[in-house]
VOGU-3710 file (C-alpha; in Angstrom, 3 decimals, decimal comma):
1> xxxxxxxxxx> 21,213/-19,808/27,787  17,116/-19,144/27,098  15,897/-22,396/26,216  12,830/-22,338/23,713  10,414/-24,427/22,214  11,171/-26,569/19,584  8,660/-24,329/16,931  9,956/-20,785/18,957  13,877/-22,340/17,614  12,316/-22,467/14,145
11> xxxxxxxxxx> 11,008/-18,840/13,862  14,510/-17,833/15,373  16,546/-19,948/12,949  14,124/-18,310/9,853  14,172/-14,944/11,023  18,109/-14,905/11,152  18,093/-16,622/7,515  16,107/-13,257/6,513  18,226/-10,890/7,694  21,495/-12,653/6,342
21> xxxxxxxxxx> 19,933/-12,551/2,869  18,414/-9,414/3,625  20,430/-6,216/2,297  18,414/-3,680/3,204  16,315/-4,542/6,869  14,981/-1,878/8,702  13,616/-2,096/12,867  10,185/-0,351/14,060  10,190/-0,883/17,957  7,210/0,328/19,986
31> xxxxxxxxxx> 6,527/0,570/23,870  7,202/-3,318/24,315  10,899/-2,686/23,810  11,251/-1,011/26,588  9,114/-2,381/28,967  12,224/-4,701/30,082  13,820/-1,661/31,105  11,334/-0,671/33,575  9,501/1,931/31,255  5,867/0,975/31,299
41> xxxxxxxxxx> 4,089/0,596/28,191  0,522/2,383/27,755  -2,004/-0,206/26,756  -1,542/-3,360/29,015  -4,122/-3,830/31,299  -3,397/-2,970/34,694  0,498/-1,528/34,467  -0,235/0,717/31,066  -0,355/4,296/31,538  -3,584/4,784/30,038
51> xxxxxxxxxx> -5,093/2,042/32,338  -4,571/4,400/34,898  -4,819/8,378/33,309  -7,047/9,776/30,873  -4,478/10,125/27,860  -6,715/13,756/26,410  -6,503/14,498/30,193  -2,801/14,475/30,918  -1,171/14,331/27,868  -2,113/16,445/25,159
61> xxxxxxxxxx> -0,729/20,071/24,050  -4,086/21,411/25,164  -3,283/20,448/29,031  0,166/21,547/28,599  -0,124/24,764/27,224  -3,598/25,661/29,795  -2,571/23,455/32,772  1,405/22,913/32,823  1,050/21,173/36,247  -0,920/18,955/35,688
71> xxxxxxxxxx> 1,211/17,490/32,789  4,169/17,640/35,124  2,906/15,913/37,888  1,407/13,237/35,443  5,044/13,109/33,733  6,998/13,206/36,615  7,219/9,330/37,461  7,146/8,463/33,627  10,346/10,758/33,434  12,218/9,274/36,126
81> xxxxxxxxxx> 11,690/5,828/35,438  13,025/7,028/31,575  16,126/9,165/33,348  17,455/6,370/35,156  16,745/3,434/32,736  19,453/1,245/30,881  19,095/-0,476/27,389  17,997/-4,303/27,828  19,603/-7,159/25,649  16,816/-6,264/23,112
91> xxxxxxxxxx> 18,521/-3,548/22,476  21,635/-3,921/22,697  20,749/-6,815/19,804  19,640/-4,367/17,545  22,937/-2,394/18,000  25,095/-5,255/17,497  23,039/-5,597/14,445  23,665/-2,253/12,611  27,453/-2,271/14,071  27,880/-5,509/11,845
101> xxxxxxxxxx> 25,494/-4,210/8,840  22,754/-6,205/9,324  20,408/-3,610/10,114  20,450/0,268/8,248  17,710/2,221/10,668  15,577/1,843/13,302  12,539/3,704/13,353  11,287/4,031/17,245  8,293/5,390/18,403  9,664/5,546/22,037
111> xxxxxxxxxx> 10,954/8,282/23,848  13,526/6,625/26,264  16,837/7,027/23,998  17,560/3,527/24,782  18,282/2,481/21,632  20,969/5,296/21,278  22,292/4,250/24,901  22,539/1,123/23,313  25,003/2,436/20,680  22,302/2,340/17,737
121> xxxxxxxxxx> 23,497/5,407/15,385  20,911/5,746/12,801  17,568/6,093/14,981  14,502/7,812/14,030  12,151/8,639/16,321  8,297/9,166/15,692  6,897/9,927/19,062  10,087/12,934/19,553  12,632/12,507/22,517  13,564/13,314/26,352
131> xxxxxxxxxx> 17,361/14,353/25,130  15,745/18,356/24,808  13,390/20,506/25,761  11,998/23,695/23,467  10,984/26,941/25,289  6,961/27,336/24,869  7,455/31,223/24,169  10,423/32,017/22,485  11,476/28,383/21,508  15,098/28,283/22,389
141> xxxxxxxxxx> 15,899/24,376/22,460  18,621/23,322/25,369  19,169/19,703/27,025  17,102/17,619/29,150  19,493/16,509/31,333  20,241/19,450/33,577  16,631/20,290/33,614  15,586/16,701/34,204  17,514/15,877/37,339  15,719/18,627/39,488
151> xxxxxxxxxx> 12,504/17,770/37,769  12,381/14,116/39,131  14,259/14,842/42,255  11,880/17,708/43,510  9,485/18,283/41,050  11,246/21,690/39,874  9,247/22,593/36,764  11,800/23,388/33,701  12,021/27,278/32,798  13,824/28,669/29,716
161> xxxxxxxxxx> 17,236/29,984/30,640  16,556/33,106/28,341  13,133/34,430/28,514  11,643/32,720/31,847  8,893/30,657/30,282  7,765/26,568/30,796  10,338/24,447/29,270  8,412/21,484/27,094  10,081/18,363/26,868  10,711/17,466/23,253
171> xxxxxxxxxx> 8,016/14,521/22,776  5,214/14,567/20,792  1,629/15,107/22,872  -1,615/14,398/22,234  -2,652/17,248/19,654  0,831/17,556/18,091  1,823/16,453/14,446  4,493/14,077/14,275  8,115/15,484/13,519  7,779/16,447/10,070
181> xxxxxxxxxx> 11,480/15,075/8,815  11,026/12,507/11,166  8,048/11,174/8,987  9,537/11,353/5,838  12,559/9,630/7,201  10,399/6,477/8,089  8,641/6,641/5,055  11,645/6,571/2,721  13,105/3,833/5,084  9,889/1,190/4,889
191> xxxxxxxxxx> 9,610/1,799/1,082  13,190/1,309/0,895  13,565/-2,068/2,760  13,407/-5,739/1,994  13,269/-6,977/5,402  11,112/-4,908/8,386  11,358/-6,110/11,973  8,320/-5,127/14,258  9,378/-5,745/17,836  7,704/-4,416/20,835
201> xxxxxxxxxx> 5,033/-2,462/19,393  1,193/-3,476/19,165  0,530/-1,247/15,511  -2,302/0,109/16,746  -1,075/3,935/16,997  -1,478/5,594/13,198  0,433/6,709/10,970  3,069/4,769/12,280  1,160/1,587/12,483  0,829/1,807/8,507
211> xxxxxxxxxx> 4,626/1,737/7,859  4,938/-2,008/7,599  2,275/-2,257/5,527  4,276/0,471/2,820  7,015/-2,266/3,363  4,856/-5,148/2,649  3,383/-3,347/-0,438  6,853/-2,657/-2,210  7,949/-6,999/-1,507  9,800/-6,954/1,777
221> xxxxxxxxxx> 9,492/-9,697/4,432  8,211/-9,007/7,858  8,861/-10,136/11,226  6,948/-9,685/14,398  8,306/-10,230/17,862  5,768/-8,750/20,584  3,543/-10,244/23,378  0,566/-9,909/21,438  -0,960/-10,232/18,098  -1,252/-7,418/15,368
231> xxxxxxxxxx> -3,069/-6,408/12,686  -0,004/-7,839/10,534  0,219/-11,023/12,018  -1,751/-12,876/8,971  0,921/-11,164/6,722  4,417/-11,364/8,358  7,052/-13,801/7,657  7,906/-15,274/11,278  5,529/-14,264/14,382  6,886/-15,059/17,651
241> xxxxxxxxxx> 4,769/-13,836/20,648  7,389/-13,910/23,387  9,690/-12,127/25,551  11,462/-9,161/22,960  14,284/-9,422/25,296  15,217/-13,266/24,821  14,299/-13,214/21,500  15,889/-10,412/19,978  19,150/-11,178/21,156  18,840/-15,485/20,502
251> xxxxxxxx> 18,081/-14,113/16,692  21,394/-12,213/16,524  23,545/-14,650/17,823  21,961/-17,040/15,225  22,556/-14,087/12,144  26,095/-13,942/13,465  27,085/-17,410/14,274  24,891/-19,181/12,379
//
């Protein structure tokens, strides 16, 4: 049993008050989430990826479509620490949470499918996913995982089955608009909600940054679990700036079992 401070137990207690009255709370998890799970995060200093690659450089549709190696070889590590990762108790929190009806969505903008591993249903994801790939030339759409496996084992670079060209994993790159019904999806769900939950995720990456703010215009209460501050802290309901993966799951146990 995590043992936290006395004002920590507090913010726990009050955040699982909100979602018990809450009838509508919705999740936006970031890079943080994950991090747990051995799937670095992009911004900390010294372990983020873009501490270490020029983001323009490596991941944007411009590189991909000109220079297909060089995304690979940048993605290659990313991918295999995302192929063989498993959901963390964070996660498996927020699960528990929609099984039981606490929670109706959770909008993600990571592409690990953790949170479905997890056995979250209703997921919507911002940033797009590693569960296909989309041909670059004639756009047939097939699954990762038989691609993915030779990809991180030997660096075999994905070609479609049907016409011969680069397979590109389904996420969204630098360059790319976010998934159109993915967007609207969000949208609906912060205007929607009574209660948001921010955990993991810095809001510092637009439009999805903004969504909490929709929330907080139409009423809802907020909560922010991450390592370090936002933009929202000054707003939110409960801020706790600790480990997602204690604290997630110590506020479910308290929504459950009081």
């Amino acid at each position: 049993m995590t043992l936290f401070s006395p004002q920590t137990q507090t913010s726990i207690e009050f955040a699982a008050d909100l979602f018990r009255q809450s009838r509508h709370a919705v999740i936006l998890t970031g890079a943080g989430l994950s991090t747990p799970s051995g799937i670095p995060d992009f911004r900390s200093t010294g372990t983020g990826l873009w501490s270490r690659d020029e983001p323009l450089e490596v991941a944007s549709l411009s590189t991909f479509r000109t220079h297909p190696e060089s995304f690979f070889n940048w993605f290659r590590p990313l991918a295999s620490q995302i192929f063989y990762s498993q959901p963390n108790p964070a996660h498996l929190a927020l699960a528990e949470l929609e099984q039981r009806g606490y929670v109706k969505s959770v909008i993600t903008q990571n592409i690990d499918m953790l949170h479905q591993k997890a056995g979250s249903k209703t997921v919507i994801e911002m940033h797009g996913t590693m569960e296909t790939l989309t041909c670059s030339q004639c756009y047939h759409k097939v699954q990762a995982e038989a691609y993915i496996a030779p990809f991180v084992s030997n660096g075999e670079i994905p070609h479609c089955p049907q016409c011969g060209q680069i397979l590109k994993p389904d996420v969204i790159l630098f360059g790319e608009q976010l998934p159109q019904s993915a967007w609207f999806k969000a949208q609906k769900e912060a205007r929607q909600c009574d209660l948001m939950l921010v955990a993991g995720s810095s809001l510092e990456v637009l439009p999805v940054a903004g969504l909490p703010m929709q929330a907080l215009d139409r009423g809802a209460h907020l909560i922010i679990l991450n390592n370090t501050p936002t933009y929202l802290n000054v707003r939110a309901d409960v801020t706790i700036l600790e480990d997602v993966s204690a604290i997630l799951p110590a506020i479910t146990e308290k929504v459950i079992n009081g």
